[in-house]
PyMOL CGO cylinders between C-alpha atoms (Angstrom):
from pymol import cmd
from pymol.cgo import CYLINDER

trace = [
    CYLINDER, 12.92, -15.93, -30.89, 11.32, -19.50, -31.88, 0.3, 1, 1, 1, 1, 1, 1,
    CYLINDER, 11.32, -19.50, -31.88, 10.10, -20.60, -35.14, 0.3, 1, 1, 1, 1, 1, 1,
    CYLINDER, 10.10, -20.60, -35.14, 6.74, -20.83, -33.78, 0.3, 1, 1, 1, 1, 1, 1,
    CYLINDER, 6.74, -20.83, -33.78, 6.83, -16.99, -32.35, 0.3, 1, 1, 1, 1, 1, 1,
    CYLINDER, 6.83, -16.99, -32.35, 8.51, -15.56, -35.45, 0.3, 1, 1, 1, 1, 1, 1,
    CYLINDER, 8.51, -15.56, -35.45, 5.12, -17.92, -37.34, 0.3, 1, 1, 1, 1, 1, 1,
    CYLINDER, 5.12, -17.92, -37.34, 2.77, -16.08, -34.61, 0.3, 1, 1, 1, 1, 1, 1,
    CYLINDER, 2.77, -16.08, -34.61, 3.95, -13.03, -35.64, 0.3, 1, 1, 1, 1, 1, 1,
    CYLINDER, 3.95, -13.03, -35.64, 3.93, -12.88, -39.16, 0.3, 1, 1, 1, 1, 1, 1,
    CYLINDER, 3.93, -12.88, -39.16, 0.30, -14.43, -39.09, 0.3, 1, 1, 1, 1, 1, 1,
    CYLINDER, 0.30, -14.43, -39.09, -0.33, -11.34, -37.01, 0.3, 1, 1, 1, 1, 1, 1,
    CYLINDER, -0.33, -11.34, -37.01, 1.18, -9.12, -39.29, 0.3, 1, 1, 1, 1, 1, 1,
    CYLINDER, 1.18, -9.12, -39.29, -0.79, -10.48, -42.02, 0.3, 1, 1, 1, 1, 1, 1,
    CYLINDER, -0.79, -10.48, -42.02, -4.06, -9.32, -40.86, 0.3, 1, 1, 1, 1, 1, 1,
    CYLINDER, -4.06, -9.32, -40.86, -5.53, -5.88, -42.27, 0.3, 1, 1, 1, 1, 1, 1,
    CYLINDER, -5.53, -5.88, -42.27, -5.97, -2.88, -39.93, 0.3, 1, 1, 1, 1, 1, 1,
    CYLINDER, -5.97, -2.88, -39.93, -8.81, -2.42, -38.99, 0.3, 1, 1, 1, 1, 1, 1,
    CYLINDER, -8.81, -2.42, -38.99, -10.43, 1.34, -38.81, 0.3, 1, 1, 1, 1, 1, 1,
    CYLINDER, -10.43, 1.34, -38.81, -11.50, 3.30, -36.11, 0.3, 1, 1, 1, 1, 1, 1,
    CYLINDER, -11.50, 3.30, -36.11, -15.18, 3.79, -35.92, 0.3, 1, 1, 1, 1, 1, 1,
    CYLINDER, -15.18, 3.79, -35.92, -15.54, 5.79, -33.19, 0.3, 1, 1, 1, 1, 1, 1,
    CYLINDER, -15.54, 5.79, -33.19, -12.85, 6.85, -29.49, 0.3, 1, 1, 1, 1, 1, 1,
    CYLINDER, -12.85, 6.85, -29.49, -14.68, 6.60, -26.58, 0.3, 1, 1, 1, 1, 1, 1,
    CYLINDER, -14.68, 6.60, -26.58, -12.88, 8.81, -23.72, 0.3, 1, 1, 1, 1, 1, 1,
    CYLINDER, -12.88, 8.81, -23.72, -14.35, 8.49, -20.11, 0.3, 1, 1, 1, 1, 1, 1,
    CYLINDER, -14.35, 8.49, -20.11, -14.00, 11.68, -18.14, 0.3, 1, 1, 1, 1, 1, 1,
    CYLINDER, -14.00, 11.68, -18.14, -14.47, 11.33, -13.74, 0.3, 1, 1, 1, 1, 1, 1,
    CYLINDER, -14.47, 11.33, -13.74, -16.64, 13.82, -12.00, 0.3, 1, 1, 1, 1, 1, 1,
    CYLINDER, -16.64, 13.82, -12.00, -14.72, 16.29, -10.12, 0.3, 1, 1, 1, 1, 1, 1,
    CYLINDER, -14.72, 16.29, -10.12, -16.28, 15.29, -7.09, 0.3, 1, 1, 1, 1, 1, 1,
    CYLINDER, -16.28, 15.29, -7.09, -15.42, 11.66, -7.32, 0.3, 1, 1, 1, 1, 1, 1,
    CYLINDER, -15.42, 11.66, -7.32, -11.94, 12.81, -7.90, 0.3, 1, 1, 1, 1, 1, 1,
    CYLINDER, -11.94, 12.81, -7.90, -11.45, 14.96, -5.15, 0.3, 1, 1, 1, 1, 1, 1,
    CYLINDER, -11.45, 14.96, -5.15, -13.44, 12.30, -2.69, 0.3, 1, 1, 1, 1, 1, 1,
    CYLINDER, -13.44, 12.30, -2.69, -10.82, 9.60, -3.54, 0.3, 1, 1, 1, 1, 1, 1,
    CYLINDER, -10.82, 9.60, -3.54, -8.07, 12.57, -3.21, 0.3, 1, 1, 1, 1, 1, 1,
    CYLINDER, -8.07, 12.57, -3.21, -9.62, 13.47, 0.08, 0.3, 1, 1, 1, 1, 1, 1,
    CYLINDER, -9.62, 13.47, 0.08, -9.64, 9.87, 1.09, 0.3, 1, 1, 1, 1, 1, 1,
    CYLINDER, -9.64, 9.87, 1.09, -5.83, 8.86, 0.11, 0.3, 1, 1, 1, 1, 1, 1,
    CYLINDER, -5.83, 8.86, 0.11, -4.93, 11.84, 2.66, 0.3, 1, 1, 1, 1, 1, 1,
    CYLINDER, -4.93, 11.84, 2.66, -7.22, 10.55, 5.10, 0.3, 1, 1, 1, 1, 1, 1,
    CYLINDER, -7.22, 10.55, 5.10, -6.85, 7.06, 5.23, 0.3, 1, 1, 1, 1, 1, 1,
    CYLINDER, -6.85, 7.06, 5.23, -4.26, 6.53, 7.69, 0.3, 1, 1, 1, 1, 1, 1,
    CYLINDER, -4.26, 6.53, 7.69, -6.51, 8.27, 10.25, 0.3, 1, 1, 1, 1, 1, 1,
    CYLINDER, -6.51, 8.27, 10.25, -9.68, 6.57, 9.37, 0.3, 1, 1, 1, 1, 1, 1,
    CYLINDER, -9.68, 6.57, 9.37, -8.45, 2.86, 10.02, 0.3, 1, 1, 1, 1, 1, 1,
    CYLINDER, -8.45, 2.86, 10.02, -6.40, 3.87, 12.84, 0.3, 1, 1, 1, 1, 1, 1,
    CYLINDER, -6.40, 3.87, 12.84, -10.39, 5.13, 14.47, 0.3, 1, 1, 1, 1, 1, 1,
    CYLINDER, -10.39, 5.13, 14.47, -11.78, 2.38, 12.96, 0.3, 1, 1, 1, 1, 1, 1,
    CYLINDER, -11.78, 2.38, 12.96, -9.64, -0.31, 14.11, 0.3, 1, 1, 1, 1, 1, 1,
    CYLINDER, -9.64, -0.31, 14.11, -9.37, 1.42, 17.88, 0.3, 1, 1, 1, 1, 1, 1,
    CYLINDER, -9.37, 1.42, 17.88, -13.30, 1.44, 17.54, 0.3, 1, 1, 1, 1, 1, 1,
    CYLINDER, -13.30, 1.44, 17.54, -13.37, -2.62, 16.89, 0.3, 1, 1, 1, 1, 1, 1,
    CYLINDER, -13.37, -2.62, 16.89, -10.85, -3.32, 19.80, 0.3, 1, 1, 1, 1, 1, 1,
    CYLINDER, -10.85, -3.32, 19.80, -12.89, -1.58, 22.14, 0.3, 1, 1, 1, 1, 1, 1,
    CYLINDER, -12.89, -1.58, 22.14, -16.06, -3.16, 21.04, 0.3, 1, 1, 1, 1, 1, 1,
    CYLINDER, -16.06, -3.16, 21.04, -14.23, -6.32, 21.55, 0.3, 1, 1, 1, 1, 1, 1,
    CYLINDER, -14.23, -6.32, 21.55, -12.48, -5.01, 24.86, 0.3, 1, 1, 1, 1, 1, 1,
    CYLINDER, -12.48, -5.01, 24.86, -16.31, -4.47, 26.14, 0.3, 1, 1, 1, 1, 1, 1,
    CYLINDER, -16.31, -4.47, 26.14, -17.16, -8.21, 25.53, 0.3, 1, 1, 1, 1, 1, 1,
    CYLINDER, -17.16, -8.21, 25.53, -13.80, -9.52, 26.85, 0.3, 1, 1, 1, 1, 1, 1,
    CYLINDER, -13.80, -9.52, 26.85, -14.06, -7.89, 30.28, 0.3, 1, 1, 1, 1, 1, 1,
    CYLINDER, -14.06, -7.89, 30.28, -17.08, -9.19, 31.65, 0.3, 1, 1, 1, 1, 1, 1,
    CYLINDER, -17.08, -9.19, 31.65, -16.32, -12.64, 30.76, 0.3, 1, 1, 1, 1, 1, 1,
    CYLINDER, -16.32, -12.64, 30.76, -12.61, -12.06, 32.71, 0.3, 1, 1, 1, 1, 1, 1,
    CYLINDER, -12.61, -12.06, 32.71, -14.35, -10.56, 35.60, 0.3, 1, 1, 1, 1, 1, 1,
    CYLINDER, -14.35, -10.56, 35.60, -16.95, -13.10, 35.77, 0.3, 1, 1, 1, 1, 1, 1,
    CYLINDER, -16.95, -13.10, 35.77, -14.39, -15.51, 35.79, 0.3, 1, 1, 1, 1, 1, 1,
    CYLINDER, -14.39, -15.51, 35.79, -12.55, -14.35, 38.10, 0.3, 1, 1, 1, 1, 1, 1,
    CYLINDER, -12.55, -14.35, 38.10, -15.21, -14.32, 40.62, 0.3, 1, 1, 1, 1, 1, 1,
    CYLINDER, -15.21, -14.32, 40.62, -16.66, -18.09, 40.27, 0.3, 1, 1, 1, 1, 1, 1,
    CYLINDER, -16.66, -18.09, 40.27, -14.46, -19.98, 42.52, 0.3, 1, 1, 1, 1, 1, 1,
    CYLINDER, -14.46, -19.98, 42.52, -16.35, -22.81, 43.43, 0.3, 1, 1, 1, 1, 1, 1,
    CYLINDER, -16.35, -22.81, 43.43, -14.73, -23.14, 46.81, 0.3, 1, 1, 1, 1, 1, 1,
    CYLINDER, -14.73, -23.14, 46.81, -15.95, -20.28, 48.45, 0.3, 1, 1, 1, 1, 1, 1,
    CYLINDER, -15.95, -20.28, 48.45, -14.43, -16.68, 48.84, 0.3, 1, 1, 1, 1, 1, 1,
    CYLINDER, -14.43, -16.68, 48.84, -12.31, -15.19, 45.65, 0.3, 1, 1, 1, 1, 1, 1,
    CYLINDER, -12.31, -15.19, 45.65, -8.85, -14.62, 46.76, 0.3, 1, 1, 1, 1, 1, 1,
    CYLINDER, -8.85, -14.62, 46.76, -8.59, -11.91, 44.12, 0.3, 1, 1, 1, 1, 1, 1,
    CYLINDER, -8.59, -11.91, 44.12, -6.87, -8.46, 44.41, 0.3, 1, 1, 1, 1, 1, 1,
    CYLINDER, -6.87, -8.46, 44.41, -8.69, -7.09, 41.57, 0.3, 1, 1, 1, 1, 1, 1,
    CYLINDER, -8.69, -7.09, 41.57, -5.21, -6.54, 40.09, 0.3, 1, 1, 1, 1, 1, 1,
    CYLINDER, -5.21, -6.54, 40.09, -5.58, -8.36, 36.89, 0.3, 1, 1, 1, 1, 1, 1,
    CYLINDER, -5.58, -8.36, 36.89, -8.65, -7.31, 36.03, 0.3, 1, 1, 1, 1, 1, 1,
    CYLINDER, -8.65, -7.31, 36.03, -7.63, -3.63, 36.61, 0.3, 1, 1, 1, 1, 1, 1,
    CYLINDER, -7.63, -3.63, 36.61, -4.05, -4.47, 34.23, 0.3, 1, 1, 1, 1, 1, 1,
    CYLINDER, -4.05, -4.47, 34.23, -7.02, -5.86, 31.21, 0.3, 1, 1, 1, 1, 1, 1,
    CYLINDER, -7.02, -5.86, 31.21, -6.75, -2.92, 28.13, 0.3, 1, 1, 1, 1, 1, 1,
    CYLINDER, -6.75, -2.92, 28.13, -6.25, -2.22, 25.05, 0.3, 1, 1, 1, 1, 1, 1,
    CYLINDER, -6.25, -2.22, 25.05, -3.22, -0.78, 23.41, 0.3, 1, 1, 1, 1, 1, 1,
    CYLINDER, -3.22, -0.78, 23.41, -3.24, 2.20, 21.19, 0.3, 1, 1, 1, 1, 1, 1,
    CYLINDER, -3.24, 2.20, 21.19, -3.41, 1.20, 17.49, 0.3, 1, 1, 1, 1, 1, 1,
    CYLINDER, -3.41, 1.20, 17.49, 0.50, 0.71, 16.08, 0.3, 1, 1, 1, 1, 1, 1,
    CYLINDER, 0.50, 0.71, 16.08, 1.68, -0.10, 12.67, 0.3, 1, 1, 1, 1, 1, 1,
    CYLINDER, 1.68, -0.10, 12.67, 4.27, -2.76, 12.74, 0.3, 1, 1, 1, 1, 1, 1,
    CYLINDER, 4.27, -2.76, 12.74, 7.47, -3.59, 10.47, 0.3, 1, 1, 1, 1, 1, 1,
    CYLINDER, 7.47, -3.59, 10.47, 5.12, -5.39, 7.97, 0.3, 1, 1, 1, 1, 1, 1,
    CYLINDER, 5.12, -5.39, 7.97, 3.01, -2.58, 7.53, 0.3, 1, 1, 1, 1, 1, 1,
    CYLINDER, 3.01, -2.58, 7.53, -0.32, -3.56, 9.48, 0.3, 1, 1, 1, 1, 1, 1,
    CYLINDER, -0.32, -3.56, 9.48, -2.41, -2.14, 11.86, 0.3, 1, 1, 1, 1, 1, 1,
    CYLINDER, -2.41, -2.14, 11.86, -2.68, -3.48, 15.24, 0.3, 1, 1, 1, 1, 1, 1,
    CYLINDER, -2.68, -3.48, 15.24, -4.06, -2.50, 18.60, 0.3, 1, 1, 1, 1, 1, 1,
    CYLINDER, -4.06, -2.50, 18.60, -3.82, -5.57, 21.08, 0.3, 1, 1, 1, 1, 1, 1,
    CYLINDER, -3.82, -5.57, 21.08, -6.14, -6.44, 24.20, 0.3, 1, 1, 1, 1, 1, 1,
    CYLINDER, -6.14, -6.44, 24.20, -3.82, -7.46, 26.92, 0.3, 1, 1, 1, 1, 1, 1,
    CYLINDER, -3.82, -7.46, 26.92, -2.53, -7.11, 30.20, 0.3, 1, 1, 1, 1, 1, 1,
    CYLINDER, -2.53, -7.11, 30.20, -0.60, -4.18, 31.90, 0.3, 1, 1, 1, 1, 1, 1,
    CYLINDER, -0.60, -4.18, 31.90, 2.39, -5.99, 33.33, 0.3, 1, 1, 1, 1, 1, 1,
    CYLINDER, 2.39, -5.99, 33.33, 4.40, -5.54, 35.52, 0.3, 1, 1, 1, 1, 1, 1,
    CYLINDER, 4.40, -5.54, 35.52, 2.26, -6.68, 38.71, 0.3, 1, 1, 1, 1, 1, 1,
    CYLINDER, 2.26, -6.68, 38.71, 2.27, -4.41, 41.63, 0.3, 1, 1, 1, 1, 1, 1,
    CYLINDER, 2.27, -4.41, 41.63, 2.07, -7.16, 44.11, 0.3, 1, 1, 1, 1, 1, 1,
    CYLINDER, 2.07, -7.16, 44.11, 4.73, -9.80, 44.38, 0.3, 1, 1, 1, 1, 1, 1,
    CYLINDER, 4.73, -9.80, 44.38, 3.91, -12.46, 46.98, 0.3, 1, 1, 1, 1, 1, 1,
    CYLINDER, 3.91, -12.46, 46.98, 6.74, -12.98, 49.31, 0.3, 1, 1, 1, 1, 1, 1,
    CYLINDER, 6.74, -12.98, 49.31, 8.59, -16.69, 49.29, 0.3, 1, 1, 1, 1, 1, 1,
    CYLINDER, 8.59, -16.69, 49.29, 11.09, -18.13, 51.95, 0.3, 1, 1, 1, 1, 1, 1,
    CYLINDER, 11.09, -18.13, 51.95, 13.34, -16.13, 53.10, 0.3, 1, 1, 1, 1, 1, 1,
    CYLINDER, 13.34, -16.13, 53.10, 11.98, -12.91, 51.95, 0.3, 1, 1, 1, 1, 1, 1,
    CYLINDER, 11.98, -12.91, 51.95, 12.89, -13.20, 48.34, 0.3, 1, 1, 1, 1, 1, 1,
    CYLINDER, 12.89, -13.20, 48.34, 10.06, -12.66, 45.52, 0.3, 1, 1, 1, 1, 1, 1,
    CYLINDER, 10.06, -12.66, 45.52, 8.27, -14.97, 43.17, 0.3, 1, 1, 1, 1, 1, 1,
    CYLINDER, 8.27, -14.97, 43.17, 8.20, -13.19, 39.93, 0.3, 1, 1, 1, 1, 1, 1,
    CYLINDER, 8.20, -13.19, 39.93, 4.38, -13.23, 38.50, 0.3, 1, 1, 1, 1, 1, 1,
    CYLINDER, 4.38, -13.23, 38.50, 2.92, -11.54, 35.78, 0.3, 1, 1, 1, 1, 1, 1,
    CYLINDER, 2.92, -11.54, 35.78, -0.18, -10.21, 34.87, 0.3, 1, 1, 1, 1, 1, 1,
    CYLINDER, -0.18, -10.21, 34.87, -0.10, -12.95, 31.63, 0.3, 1, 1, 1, 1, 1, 1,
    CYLINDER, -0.10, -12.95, 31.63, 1.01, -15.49, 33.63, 0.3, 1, 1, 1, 1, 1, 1,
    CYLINDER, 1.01, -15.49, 33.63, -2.05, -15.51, 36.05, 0.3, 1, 1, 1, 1, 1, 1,
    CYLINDER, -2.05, -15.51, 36.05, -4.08, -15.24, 33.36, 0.3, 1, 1, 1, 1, 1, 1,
    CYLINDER, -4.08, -15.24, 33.36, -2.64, -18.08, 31.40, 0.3, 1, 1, 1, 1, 1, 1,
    CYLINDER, -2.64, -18.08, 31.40, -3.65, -20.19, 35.10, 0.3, 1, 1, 1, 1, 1, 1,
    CYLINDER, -3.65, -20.19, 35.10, -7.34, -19.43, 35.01, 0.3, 1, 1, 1, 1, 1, 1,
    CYLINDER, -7.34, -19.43, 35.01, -8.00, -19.91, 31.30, 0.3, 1, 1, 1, 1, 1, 1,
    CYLINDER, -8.00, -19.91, 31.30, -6.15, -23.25, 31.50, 0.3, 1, 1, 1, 1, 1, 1,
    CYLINDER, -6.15, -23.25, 31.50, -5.86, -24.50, 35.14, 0.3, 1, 1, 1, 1, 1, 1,
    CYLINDER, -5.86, -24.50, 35.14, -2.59, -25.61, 36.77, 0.3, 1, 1, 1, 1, 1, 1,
    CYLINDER, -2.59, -25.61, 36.77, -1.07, -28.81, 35.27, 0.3, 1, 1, 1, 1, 1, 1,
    CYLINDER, -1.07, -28.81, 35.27, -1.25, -30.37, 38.96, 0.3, 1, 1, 1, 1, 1, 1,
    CYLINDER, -1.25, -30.37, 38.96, -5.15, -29.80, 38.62, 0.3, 1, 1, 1, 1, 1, 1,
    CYLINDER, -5.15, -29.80, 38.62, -4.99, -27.57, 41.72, 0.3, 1, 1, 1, 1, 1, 1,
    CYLINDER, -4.99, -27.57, 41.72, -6.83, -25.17, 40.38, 0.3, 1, 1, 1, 1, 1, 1,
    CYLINDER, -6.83, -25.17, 40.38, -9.33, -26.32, 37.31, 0.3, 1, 1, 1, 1, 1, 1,
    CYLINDER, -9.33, -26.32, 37.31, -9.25, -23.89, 34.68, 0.3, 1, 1, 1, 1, 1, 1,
    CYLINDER, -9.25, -23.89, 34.68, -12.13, -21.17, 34.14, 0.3, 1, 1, 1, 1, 1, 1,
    CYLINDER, -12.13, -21.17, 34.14, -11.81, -19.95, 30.97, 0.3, 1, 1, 1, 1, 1, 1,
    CYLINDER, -11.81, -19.95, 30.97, -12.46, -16.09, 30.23, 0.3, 1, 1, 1, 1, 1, 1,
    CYLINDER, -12.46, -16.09, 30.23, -11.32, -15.77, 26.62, 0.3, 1, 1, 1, 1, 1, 1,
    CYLINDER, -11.32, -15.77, 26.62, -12.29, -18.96, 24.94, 0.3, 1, 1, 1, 1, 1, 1,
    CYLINDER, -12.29, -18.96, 24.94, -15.86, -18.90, 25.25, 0.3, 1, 1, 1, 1, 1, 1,
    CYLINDER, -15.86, -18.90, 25.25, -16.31, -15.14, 24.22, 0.3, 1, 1, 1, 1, 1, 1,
    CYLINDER, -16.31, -15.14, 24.22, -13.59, -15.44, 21.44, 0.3, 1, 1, 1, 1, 1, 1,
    CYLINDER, -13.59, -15.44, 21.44, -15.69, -15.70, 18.53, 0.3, 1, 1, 1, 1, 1, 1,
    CYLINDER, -15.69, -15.70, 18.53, -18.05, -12.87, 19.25, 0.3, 1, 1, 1, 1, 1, 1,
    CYLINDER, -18.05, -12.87, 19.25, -15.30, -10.61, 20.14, 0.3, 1, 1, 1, 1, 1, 1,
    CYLINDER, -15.30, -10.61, 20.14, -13.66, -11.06, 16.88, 0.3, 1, 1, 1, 1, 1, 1,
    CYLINDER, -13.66, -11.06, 16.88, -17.17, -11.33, 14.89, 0.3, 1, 1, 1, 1, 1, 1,
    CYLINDER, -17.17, -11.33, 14.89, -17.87, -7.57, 16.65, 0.3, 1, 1, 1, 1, 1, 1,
    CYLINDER, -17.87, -7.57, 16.65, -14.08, -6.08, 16.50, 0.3, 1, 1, 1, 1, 1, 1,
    CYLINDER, -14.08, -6.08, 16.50, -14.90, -6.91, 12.69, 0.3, 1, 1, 1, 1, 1, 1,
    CYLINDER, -14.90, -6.91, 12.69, -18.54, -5.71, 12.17, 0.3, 1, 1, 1, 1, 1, 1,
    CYLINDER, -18.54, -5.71, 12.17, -17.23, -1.93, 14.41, 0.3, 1, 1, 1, 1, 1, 1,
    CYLINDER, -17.23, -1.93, 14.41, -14.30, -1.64, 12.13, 0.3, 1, 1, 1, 1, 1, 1,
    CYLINDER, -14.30, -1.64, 12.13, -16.79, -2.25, 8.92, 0.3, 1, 1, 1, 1, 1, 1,
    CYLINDER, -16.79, -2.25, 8.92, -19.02, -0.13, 10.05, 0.3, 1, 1, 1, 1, 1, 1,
    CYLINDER, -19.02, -0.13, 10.05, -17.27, 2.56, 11.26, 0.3, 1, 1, 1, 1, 1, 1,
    CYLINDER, -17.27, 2.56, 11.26, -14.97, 2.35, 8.66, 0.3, 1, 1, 1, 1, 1, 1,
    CYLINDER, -14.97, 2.35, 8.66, -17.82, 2.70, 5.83, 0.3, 1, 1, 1, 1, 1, 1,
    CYLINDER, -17.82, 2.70, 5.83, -19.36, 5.87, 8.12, 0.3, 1, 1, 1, 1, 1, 1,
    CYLINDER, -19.36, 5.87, 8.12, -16.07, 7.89, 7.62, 0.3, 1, 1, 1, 1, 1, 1,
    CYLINDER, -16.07, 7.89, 7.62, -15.47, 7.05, 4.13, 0.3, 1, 1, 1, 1, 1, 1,
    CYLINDER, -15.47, 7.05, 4.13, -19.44, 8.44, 3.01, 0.3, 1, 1, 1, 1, 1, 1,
    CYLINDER, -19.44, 8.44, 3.01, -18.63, 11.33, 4.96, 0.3, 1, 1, 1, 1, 1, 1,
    CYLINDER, -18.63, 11.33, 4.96, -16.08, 12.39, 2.70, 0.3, 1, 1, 1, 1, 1, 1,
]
cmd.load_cgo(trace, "trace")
């Protein structure tokens, strides 16, 4: 130990004791106990309903902007299948190695139609992969971009977040 610790301590040492006027002891209602008891079982299952709640409110906001979207191409009929619209959902809520909660809006891969190349061989696309194309256009500006996700991103997230809140807070004063 230092000199100036071992000086700390004796000045400590040198003060009187003080006596006890009075112990204050703080007891929790039962209730309040067994609500927080009822909760620590129950918590797993409440955010995993809370958080499946959110991604479907956001899910519901996501969809018509991807269908609408999809049907604005401004040189004349759509050439969609409806395929990718169709593949749009949302997973089941999963906890991953880092211990959080997710359930992901995404697209159902793989796609049932292929289009045939030369020669009868297959060009590989995906569900993602199409989608990637409309939010962002082709890089040979071929097909300008109509973005689906960017413009609604910000209210999606703003009601994923108010659902879980809400329906978070619900459950709990049910307890």
């Amino acid at each position: 130990m230092t000199k100036r610790g071992q000086a700390l301590l004796s000045g400590l040492r040198s003060f009187p004791r003080l006596p006890v006027f009075m112990k204050l002891q703080i007891t929790i209602p039962n209730t309040f106990t067994n609500r927080l008891n009822k909760l620590g079982r129950e918590l797993d299952e409440i955010l995993d309903e809370a958080i499946a709640d959110g991604a479907d409110k956001a899910y519901d906001i996501i969809r018509p902007s991807l269908a609408k979207s999809i049907g604005s191409n401004p040189s004349g009929k759509s050439k969609s299948t409806g395929e990718l619209l169709h593949s749009l959902g949302v997973t089941p809520v999963k906890v991953d190695q880092n211990g959080y909660r997710n359930a992901k809006i995404g697209f159902n891969e793989p796609r049932k139609h292929q289009p045939k190349t030369h020669k009868g061989s297959y060009k590989t696309q995906t569900n993602a992969m199409i989608a990637m194309v409309l939010e962002y256009g082709r890089h040979d500006k071929s097909q300008p971009a109509r973005p689906f996700l960017r413009p609604v991103k910000k209210k999606a997230e703003e009601a994923f977040a108010k659902a879980v809140e809400e329906d978070f807070d619900k459950k709990v004063n049910q307890l």
